[in-house]
C-alpha positions as CSV (number, residue, x, y, z in Angstrom):
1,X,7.9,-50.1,30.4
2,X,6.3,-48.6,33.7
3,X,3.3,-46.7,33.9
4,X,4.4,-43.3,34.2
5,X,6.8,-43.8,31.4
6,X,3.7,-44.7,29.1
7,X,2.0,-41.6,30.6
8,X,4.4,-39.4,29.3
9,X,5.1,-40.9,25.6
10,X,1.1,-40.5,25.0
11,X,1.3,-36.8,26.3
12,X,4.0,-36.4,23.8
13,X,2.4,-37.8,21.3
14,X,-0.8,-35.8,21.7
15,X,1.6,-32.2,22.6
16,X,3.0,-33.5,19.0
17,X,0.1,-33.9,17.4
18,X,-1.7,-30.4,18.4
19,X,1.8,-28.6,18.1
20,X,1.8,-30.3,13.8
21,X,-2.4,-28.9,14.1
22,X,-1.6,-25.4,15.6
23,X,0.9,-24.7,12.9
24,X,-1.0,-26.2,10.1
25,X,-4.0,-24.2,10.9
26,X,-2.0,-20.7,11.3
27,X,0.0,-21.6,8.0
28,X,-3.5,-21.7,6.3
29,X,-4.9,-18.7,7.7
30,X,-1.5,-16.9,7.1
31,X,-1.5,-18.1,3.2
32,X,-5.0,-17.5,3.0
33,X,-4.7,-13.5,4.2
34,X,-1.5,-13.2,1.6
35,X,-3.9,-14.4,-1.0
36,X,-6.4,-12.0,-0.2
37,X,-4.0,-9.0,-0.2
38,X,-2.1,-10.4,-3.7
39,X,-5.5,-10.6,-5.0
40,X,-7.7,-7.2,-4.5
41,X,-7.6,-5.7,-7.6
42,X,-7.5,-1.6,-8.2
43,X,-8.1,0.4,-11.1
44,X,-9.2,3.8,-12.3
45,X,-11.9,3.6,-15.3
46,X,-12.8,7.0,-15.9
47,X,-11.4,10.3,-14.9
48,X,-13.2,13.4,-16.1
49,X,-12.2,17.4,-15.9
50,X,-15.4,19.5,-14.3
51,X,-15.5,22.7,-15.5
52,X,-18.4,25.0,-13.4
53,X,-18.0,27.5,-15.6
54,X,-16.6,28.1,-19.4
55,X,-13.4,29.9,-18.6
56,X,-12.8,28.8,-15.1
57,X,-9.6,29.0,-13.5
58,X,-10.2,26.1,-11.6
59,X,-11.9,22.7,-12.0
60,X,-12.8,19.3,-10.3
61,X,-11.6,16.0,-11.3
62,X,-13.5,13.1,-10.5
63,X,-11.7,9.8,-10.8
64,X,-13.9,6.6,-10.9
65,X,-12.4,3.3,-8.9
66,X,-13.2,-0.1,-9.3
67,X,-12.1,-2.6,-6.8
68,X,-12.5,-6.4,-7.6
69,X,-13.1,-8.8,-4.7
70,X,-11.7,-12.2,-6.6
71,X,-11.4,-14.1,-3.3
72,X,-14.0,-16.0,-1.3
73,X,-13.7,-13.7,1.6
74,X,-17.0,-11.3,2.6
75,X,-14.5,-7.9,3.2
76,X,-15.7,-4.0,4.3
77,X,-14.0,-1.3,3.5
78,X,-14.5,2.3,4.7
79,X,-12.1,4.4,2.9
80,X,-10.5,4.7,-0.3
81,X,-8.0,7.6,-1.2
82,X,-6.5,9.0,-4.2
83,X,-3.9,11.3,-5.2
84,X,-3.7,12.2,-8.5
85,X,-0.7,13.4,-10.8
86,X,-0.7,13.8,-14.2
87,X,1.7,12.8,-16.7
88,X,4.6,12.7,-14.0
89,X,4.8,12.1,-10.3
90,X,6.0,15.7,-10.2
91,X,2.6,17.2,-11.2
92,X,0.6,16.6,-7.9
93,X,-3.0,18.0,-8.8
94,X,-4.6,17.2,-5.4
95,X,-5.9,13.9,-3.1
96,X,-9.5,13.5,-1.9
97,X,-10.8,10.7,0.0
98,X,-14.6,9.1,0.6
99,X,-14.6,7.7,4.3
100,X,-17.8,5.8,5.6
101,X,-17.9,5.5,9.3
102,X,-16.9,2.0,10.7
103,X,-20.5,1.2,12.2
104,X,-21.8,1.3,8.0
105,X,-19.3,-0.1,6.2
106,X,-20.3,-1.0,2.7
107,X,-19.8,-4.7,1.8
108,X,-17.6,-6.7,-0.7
109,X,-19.2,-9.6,-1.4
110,X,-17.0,-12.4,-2.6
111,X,-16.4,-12.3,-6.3
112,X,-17.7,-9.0,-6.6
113,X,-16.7,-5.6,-7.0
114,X,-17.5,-1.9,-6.3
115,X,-16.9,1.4,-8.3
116,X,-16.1,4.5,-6.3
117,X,-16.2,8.0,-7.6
118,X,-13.8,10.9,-5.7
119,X,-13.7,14.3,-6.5
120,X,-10.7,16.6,-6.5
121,X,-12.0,20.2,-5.7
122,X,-10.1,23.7,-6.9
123,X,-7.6,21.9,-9.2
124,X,-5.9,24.7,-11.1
125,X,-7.3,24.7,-15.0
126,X,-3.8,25.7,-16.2
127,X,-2.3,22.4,-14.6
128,X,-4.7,20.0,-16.7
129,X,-4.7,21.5,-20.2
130,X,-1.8,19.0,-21.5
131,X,-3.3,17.7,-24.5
132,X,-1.6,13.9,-24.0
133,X,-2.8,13.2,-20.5
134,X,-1.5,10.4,-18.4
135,X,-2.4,10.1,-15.3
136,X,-1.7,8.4,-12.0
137,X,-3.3,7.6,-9.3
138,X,-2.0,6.4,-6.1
139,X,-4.7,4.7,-4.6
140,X,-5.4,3.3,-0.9
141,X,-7.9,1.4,0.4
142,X,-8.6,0.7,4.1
143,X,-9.8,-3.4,4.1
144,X,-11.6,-5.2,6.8
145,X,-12.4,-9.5,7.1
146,X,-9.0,-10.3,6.4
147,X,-7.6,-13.1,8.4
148,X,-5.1,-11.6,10.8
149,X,-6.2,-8.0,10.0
150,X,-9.0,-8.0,12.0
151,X,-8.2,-4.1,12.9
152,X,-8.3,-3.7,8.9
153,X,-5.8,-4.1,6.1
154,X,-4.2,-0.8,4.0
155,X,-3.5,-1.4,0.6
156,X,-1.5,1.0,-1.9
157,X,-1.5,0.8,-5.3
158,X,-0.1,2.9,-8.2
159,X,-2.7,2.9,-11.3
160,X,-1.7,4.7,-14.7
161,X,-4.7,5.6,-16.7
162,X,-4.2,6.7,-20.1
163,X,-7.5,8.9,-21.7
């Protein structure tokens, strides 16, 4: 076996061996970022109807969300959304958003969580005076430190909460 041929079996073996590593690595960081988004969990603990006066034909609803960081990752977020219907997706009562800017994003620690309260302003009273109220909230949350997000991460999720 000459030289040159011996030259270029060892650079296929190494162009073999970083190929099999460059793969691995981006399987691991693509797994790990489907993890992440499979594991963020949304929910709605408390909703309550604001009256600011007795009367009142229209009121605020302020919807409390908790999101659960269950994943070693140190995430930001800098918005979370709601829009709110009540006891069917054709009762739309209203959407309201809290929005930080990007240079003060809060934290979300790994294995940690954060409650969020949003208001819904000049909801019409007649609209939530259903006795049985079941309500849902179509939440979205803008995520950022997720592998192969780095421009941030959107994530929708439909919550029923019953109270």
């Amino acid at each position: 076996m000459s030289a040159i041929q011996k030259i270029f079996i060892a650079f296929f073996i190494l162009m073999t061996i970083i190929s099999i590593s460059s793969v691995s690595y981006s399987m691991h960081i693509y797994f790990k970022a489907l993890d992440t988004t499979n594991d963020i969990k949304v929910s709605v603990t408390d909703i309550k109807i604001v009256y600011p006066y007795p009367g009142s034909p229209y009121v605020s609803i302020n919807t409390t969300i908790y999101i659960e960081n269950p994943t070693d990752l140190s995430l930001k977020y800098n918005s979370v959304g709601t829009k709110l219907y009540l006891n069917s997706p054709n009762n739309y009562l209203g959407e309201s958003y809290f929005y930080v800017p990007y240079h003060r994003m809060p934290r979300l620690d790994p294995f940690s969580n954060v409650t969020v309260t949003i208001s819904i302003a000049n909801v019409p009273s007649n609209q939530v005076t259903v006795d049985h109220k079941t309500w849902i909230a179509k939440i979205t949350v803008w995520l950022y430190g997720i592998p192969m997000f780095e421009g941030g991460a959107l994530f929708r999720r439909d919550v029923p909460y019953s109270g």
